[in-house]
N, C-alpha and C positions, 0 to 999 in steps of 0.2 A: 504494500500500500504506500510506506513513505517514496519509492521509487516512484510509482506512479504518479503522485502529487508531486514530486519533482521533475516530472516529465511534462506534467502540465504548467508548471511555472513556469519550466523553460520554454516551452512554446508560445506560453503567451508574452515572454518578455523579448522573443526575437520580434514578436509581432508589434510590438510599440516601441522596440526598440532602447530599453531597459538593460539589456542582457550586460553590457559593459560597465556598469556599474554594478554591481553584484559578486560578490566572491563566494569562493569555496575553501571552508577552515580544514585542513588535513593534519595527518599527522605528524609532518615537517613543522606547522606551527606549531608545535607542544616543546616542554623544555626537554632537553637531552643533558648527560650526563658532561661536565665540565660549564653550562652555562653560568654566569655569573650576572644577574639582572637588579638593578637598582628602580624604585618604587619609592614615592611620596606618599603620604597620609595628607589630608584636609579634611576640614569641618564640614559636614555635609547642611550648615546652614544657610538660606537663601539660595536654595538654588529651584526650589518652586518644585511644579510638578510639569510645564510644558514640554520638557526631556521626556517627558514615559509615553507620549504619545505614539503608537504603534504606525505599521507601516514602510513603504519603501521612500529611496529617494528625501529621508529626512537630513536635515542641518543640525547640529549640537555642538553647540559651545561654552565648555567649561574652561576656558583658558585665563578666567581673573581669581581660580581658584588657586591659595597661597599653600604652601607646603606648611605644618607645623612638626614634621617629622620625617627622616627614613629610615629606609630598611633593604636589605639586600635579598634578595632569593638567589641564594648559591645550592646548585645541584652536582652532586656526586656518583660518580659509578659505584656501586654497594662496594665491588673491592676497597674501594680507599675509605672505606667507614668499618667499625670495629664490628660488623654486623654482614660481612658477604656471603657468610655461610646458612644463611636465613634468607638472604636476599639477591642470592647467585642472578649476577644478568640485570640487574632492575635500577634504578635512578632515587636517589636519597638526599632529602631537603632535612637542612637539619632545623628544627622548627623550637626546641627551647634547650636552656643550659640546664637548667632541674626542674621535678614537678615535683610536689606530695609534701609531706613532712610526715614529725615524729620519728618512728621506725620505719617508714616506708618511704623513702627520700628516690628518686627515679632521675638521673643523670643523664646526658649526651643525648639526647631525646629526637629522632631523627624520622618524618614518616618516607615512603615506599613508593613507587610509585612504576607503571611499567605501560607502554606505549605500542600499540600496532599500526596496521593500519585500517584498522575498523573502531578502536576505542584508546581514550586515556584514563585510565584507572590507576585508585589506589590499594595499595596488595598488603601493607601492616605497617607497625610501629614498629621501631627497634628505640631499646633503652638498657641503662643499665645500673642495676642494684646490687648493692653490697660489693661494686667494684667488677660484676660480669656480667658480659653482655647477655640480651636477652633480649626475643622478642615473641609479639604479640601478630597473630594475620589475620584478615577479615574471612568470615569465612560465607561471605557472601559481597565481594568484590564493588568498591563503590565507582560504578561508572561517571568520569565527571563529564566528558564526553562522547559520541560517537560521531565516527565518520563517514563518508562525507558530512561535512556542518554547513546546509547554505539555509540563505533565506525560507521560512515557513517550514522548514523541518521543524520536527518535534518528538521525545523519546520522554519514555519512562524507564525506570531502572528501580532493584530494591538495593538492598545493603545492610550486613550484620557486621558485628566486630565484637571479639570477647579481648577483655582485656585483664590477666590473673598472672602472679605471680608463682613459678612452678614450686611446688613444696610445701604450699600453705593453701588453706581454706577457709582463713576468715574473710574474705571479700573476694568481690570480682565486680566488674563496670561491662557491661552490655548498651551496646548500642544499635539501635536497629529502624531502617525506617525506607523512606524512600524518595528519589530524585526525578523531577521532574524540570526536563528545558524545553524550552522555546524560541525562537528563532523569531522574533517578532518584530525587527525592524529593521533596515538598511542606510548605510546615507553615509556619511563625510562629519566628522568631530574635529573641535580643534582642545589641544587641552595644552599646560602651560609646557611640556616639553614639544611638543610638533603637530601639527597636524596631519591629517591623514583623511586620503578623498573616498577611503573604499572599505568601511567597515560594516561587519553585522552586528547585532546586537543579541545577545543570548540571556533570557528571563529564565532561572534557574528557582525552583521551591523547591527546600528541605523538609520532610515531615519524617520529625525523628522520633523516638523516646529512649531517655538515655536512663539507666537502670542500674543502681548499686546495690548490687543481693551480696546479704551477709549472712551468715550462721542463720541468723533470726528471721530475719525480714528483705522486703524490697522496696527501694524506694526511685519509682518511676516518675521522668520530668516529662514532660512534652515538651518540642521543640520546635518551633516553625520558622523559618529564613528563608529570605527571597533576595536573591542578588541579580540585578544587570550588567553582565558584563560584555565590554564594549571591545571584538576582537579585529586583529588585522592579520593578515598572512606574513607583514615584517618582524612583528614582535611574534614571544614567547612567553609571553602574559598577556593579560588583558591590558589592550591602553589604557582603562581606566572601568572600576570597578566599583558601583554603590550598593553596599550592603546595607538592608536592612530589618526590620521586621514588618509581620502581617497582623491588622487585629482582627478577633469575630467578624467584626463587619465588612474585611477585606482592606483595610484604610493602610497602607505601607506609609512606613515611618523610617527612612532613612537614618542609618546613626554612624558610620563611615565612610569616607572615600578615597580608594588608593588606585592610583595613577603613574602609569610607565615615565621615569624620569632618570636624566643626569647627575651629576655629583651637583651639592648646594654647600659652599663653604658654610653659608652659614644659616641652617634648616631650623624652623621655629625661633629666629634668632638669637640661636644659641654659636659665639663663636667658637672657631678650635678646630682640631682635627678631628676628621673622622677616622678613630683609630678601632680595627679590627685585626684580628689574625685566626688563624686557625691549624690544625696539627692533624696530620696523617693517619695519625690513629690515639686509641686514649686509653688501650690499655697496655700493658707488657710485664716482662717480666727482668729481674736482676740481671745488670750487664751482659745482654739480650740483644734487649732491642731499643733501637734508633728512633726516634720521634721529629719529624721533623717540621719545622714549623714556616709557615707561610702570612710573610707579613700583606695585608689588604687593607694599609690605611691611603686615606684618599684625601685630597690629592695625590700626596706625595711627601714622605715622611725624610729627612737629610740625616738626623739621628734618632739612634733608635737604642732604649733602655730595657731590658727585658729582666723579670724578675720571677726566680723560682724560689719558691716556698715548701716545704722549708730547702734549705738552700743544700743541706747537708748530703755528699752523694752523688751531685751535678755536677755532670762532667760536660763542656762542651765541647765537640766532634766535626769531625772533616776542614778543620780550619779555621770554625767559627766560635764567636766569644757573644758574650751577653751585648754585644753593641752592634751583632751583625742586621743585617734587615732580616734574612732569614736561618737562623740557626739550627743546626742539628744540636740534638742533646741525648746521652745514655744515663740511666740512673745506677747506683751503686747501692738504693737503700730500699724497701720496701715500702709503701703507705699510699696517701692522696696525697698531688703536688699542686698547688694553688700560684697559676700563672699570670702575670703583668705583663703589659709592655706599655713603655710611656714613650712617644712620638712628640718630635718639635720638625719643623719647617716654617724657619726665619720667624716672625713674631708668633707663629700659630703653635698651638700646643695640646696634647690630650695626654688622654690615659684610657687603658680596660682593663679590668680586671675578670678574670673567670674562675672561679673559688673549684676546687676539688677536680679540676679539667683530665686528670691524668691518676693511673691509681698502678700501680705497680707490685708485684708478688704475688699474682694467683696462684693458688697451691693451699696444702695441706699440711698446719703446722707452718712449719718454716722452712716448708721444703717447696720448690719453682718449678713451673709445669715443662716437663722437657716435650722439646719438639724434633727431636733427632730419627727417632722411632716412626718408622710408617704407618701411618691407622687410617683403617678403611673400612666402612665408609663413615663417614663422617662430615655434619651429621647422617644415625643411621634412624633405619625403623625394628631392627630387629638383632641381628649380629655384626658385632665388632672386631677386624679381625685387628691383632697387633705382631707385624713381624721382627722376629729376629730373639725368640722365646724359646728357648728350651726348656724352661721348667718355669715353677713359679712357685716362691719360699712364703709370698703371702698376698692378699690381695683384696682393696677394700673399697666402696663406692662408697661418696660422700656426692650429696646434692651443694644447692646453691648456699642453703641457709648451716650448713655446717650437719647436716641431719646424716648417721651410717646408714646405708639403708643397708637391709633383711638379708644376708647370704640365700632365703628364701625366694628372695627377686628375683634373681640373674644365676645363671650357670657359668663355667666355663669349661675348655677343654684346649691340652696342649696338641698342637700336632704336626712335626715335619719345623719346628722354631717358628711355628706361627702360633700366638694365643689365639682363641676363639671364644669373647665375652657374650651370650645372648641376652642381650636388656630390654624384649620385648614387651617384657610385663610391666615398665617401668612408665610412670607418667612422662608426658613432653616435658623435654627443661634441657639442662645445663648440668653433668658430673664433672666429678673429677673421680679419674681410677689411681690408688693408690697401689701401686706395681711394684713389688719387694723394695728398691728404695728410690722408684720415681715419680712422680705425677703427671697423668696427663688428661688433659681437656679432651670432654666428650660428649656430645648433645644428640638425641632422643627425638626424633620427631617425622611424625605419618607423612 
């Protein structure tokens, strides 16, 4: 059906002669892995309601709206995130530095994301607790688009996501609902970074209920969002995006606006540098492994101060000292390391700071996960094999949270210098096998 109705658009619009101003969003417009995209925030006040007007061949000019914020969307190949063995192949935006409190503190917080050429979707969270990674996947995939995207299409889609921590059963967060877009207008925008003669406009509603079931009870939110987002075949974001909510009586209420834009010395008029950086990966293990770090402050940073917390242990590597722009660093000590860097160019100056960015000594006791040893597969669903084993003097699984689990769990069998662990009975998660006197990482999942 949606071909058909796209068979008749396109007819009628050679017929009046429309057809050139109309585009087709694919999946070459969507982000790819290495993009690095800058985005403003503004007040979504005064800007009326004469924009939502449906239709082709419309006019929209948002170009006297002022920035009072930004933000980067930086996208990663899952390799280069502490999470590619969850996310083998897929595209990873890392979206907050921690969530949660108390005991359940959630670090590096990065969602998933995977592109064809029929749909953009998202595939799960990765995060990480108590220092190892871990993730969470939808198991009902949230399409945020499909392809072809032109004018007067329109799709529905559903979407679940369980989000739990493996080892424990006081809580879990369910969220499930469903996506609906529309393709309701066409025309030419100008906004404060460029204009553009040839965009669609995409009316997306969320109807979610988001759901915290504990030991006892459940407590179910309803959720409704409706966002217009305004695309182009140049970018890989929306040029510009109003979210907001819907009430009973249908009445949208705008309460954000972010819009594809340039660097702004000085955004919200706040002067200084925009100082950013970020690191290859965040976890490792003793005099191991390399971290290397990538300085992203903007403009352009002449000196650069970097500071690791605690300092004890830090070695800087391949050449580099706490003043390079981009440093290597090996650690010599076990724990969470709390990273700075403070940026000057000529009068302009900043700082960041990212508390617990990096955690080092995964293992058991005081012993560090070796990775010399081949193991396969890994992650598995059932058996693990480990070569180069002729016997084995002891051997013990321990989960995330420090839990032995049951010799009645798992078996093993030696055979030809290859172990063979079967962990099929084991919940999804993250072990560590403790191998007469080694440790090695190993993850559990269908």
């Amino acid at each position: 059906m949606r071909k058909l109705v796209r068979a008749i658009i396109v007819i009628y619009s050679i017929s009046f002669g429309f057809l050139n101003a109309q585009i087709t969003i694919t999946s070459s417009s969507m982000p790819s892995a290495g993009d690095t995209l800058r985005y403003s925030t503004a007040s979504p006040a005064n800007i009326g309601t004469a924009w939502m007007v449906r239709g082709g061949s419309q006019s929209w000019d948002f170009s006297t709206l002022t920035s009072n914020g930004q933000g980067l969307y930086e996208y990663k190949s899952a390799n280069k995130t502490p999470y590619a063995f969850y996310f083998f192949g897929q595209i990873g935006q890392k979206t907050a530095d921690s969530l949660g409190g108390g005991p359940f503190v959630f670090k590096n917080i990065y969602s998933f994301y995977s592109k064809s050429s029929t749909v953009f979707k998202t595939e799960g969270l990765g995060y990480s607790y108590s220092g190892i990674p871990l993730a969470s996947k939808y198991t009902d995939e949230d399409e945020i688009y499909q392809f072809p995207l032109q004018y007067n299409d329109s799709d529905v889609s559903t979407f679940r996501f369980v989000f739990s921590i493996p080892g424990q059963t006081l809580f879990s967060f369910v969220q499930a609902g469903k996506r609906t877009n529309v393709v309701d207008a066409w025309g030419s925008i100008k906004t404060p970074y460029k204009t553009y003669s040839d965009v669609i406009r995409v009316m997306t509603f969320v109807d979610e209920v988001d759901t915290l079931v504990s030991q006892f009870t459940k407590f179910p939110i309803a959720r409704k969002q409706v966002s217009y987002k305004f695309l182009a075949t140049s970018e890989k974001i929306p040029v510009l995006e109003v979210v907001g909510t819907l009430s009973a009586k249908g009445v949208f209420t705008p309460t954000v606006i972010n819009y594809r834009d340039k660097y702004l010395s000085t955004p919200g008029g706040n002067n200084g540098l925009a100082v950013d950086f970020s690191v290859d990966r965040d976890t490792g293990t003793v005099n191991t492994d390399t971290f290397n770090f990538t300085n992203l402050t903007q403009p352009f940073a002449f000196t650069n101060a970097w500071k690791i917390t605690p300092s004890a242990g830090v070695r800087y590597v391949k050449g580099s000292s706490a003043a390079s722009a981009n440093p290597s660093v090996v650690f010599s000590n076990g724990g969470l390391y709390t990273v700075n860097l403070k940026a000057t160019s000529g009068p302009l100056s900043g700082d960041t700071t990212i508390n617990d960015m990096i955690f080092i000594g995964w293992g058991v006791g005081n012993k560090t996960i070796v990775k010399s040893v081949k193991i396969y597969p890994n992650p598995a669903k059932g058996k693990v094999f480990f070569e180069g084993y002729a016997s084995v003097e002891n051997i013990q699984i321990v989960d995330v949270l420090g839990k032995v689990i049951s010799k009645k769990q798992f078996s093993y069998v030696v055979n030809n210098n290859i172990l063979q662990i079967d962990i099929a009975s084991l919940p999804d998660g993250v072990y560590f096998v403790e191998l007469n006197n080694s440790v090695y990482r190993i993850v559990k999942q269908q």
